[in-house]
C-alpha positions in Angstrom: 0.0 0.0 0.0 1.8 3.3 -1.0 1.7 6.1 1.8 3.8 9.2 2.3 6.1 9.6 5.3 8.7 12.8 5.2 9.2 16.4 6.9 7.9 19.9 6.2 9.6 23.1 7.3 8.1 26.5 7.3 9.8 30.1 7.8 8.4 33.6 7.8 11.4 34.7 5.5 13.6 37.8 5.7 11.0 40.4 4.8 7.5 39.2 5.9 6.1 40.1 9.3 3.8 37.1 9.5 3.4 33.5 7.9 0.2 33.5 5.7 1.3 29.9 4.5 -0.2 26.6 5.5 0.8 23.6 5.4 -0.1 19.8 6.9 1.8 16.4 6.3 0.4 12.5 7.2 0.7 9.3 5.6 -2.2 9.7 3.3 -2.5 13.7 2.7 -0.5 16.6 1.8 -0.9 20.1 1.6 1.0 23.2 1.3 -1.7 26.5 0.9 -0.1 30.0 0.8 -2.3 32.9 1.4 -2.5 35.3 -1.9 0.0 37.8 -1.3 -2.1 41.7 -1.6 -5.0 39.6 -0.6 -6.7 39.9 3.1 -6.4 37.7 5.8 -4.0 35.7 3.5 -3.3 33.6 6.9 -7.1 32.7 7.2 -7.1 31.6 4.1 -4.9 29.3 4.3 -5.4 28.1 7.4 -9.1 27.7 7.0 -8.7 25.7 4.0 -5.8 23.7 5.5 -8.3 22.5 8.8 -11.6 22.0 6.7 -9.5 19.7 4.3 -8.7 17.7 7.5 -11.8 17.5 8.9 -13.3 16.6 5.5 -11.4 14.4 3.3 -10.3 12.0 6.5 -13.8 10.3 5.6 -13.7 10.2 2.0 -10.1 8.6 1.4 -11.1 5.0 1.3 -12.3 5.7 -2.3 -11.5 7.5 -5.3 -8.9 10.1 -3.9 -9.5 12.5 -7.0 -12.8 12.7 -5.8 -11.9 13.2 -2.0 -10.1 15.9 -3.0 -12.0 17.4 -5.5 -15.4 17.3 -3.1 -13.0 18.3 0.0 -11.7 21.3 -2.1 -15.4 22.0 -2.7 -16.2 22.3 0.5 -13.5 24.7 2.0 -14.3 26.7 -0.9 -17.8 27.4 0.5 -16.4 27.2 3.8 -14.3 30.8 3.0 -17.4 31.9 1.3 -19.4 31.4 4.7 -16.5 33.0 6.3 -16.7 36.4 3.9 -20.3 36.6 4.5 -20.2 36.3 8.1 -17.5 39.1 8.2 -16.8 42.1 5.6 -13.1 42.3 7.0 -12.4 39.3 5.0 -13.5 39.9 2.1 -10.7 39.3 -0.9 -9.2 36.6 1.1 -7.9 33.6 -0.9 -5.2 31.2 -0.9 -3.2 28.8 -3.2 -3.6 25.1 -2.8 -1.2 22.3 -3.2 -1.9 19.0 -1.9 -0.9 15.2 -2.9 -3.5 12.6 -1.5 -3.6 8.6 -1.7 -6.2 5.6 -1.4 -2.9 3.1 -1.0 -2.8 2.4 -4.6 -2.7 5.9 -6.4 -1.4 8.9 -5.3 -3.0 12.0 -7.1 -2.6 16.1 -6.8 -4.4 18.8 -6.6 -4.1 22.0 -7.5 -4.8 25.6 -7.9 -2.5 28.7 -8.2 1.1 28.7 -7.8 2.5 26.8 -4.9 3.7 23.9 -7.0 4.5 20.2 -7.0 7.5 18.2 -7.9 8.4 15.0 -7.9 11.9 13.3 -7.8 12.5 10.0 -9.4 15.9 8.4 -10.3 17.7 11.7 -9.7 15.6 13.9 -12.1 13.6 16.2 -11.0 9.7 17.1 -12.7 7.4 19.4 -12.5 4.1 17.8 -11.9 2.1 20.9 -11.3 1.2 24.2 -13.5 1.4 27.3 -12.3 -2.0 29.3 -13.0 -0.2 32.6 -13.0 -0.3 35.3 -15.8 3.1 34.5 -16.9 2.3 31.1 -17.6 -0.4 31.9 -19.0 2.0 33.7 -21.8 4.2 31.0 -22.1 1.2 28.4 -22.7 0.1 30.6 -25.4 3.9 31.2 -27.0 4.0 34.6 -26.0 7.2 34.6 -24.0 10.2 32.3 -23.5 9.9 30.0 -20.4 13.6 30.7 -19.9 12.0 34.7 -19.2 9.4 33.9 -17.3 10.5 33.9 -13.7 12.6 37.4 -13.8 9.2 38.2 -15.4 7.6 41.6 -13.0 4.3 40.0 -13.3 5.6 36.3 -12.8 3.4 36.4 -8.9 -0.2 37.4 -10.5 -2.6 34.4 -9.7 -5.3 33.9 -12.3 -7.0 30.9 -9.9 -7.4 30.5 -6.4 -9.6 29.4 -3.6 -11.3 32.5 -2.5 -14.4 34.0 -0.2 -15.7 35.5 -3.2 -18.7 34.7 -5.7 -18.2 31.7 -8.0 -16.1 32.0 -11.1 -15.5 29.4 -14.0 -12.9 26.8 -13.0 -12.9 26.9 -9.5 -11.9 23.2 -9.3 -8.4 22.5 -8.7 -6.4 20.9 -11.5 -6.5 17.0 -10.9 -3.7 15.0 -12.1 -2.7 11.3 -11.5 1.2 11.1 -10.3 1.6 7.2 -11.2 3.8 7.5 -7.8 5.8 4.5 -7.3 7.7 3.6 -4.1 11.0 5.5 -3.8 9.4 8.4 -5.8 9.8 11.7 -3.5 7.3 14.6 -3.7 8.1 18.4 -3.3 4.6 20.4 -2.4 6.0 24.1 -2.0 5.4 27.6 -1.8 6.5 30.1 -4.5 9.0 31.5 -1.5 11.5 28.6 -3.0 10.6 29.0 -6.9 10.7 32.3 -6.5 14.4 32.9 -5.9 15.5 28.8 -6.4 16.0 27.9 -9.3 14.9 24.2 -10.5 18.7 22.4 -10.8 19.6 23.6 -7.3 15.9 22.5 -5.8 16.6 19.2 -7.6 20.0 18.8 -6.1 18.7 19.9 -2.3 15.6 17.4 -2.4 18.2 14.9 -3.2 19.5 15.0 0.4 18.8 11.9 1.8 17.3 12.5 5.0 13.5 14.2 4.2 13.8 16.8 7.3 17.2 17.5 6.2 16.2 17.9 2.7 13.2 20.2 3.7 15.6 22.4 6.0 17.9 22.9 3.1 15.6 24.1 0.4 14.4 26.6 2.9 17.6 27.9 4.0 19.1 28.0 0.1 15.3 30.7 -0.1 16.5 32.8 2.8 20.4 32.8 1.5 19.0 34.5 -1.5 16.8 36.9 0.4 14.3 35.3 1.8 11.9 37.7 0.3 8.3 35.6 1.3 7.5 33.1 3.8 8.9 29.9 2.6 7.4 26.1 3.3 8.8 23.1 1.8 7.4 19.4 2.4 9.2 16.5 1.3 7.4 13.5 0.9 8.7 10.1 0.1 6.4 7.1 -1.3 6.8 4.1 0.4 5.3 1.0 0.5 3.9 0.3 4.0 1.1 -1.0 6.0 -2.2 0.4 5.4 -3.5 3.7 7.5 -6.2 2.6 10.1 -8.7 5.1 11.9 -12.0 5.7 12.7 -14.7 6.1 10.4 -14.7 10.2 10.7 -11.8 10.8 12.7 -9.0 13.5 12.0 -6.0 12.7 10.1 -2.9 13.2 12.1 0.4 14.3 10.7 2.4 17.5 10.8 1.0 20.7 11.1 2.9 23.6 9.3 2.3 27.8 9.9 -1.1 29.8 10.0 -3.0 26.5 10.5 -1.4 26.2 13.7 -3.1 28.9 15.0 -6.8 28.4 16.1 -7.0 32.5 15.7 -6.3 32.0 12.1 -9.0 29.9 11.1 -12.3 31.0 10.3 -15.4 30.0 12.2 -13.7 29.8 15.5 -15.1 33.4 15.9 -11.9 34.9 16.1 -9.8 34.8 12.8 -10.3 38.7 11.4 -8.2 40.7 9.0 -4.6 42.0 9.5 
């Protein structure tokens, strides 16, 4: 049965005066969610998203896992919608969402925005997520070099996220089947890394053997370059293992990562507001 074991490390970075990302690591569910930068309550955001994806998808994992996460994603969407509604102060929050989840036989990702996803296998490194920025948006269509893109001064614009605000087209997250095998290892990050690292140093970093160590080094390589966002890096390796037992409805339990690990910052507990 393939499951995920591995570290996460978060940091506030050089310049930021709070951590608006999110993240959460257990043997069946991953997620790194980074508050939209400009956006309020970018820390809500994420961290509401981060806890109703917990409470939600621990129930739905023992099938399809693109649907857990596509219904899961569903509801902390409306969950952040409730959240605007209830208070004003919150309106324009939204946050990015990256998250690998498995049923024991496939792991598949989710995503919308630009955190991204890589995965490691056989010393070469891939890019198993697209970023829904502007920038890429310009490459896709053959409008600028790839090579250009990440110098680029609109390269952070987010065309998708999860947000409080009314429906748009394509709010569900990009699905996409990893065929992970065992001794694959995952990346789920925020852009605080891909921002300033490139991909043939992140590649050589996650290659550390130890995942905390590898984790703690990708982190560090963002703040030696500035350190210019709040930074989170999860590595995950897929192993094969015994299969995950709980009970019907109860919590996962794994790692918890920034915002989330604040109760203030999650909406609902009627006390997450607007910095």
């Amino acid at each position: 049965m393939l499951r995920f074991t591995g570290a996460g490390v978060t940091d506030v970075g050089r310049r930021r005066d709070n951590n608006e990302d999110s993240g959460f690591l257990g043997p069946q569910f991953a997620l790194v969610a980074d508050g939209v930068g400009g956006a309020a309550a970018g820390e809500v955001a994420s961290a509401t998203v981060t806890h109703v994806l917990l409470e939600r998808i621990a129930g739905l994992l023992d099938g399809d896992p693109a649907l857990a996460l596509r219904d899961a994603t569903g509801q902390a969407r409306a969950a952040l919608r409730l959240a605007v509604d209830a208070d004003l102060q919150l309106a324009g929050m939204a946050t990015t969402l990256t998250a690998v989840a498995t049923d024991g036989a496939r792991v598949v990702l989710a995503h919308v925005g630009d955190s991204r996803a890589y995965l490691l296998r056989d010393a070469m490194l891939h890019q198993v997520s697209t970023d829904h920025t502007y920038v890429q948006s310009l490459v896709d269509a053959g409008h600028l070099d790839p090579a250009a893109a990440r110098d680029h001064p609109w390269r952070n614009v987010v065309l998708r996220s999860l947000h409080g605000g009314p429906a748009r087209p394509l709010e569900h997250p990009d699905l996409v089947d990893l065929d992970a095998q065992p001794g694959d290892r995952i990346l789920l990050c925020s852009d605080g890394l891909t921002d300033l690292v490139p991909p043939d140093r992140i590649g050589d970093l996650l290659g550390v053997p130890e995942p905390q160590a590898a984790a703690a080094a990708l982190v560090q390589e963002a703040l030696d370059r500035g350190g210019l966002d709040n930074v989170t890096c999860l590595v995950l390796d897929v192993v094969d293992g015994p299969p995950v037992t709980g009970a019907p409805g109860e919590p996962l339990v794994g790692q918890l990562l920034g915002a989330v690990r604040d109760p203030a910052n999650i909406a609902g507990t009627g006390h997450a507001t607007a910095h």
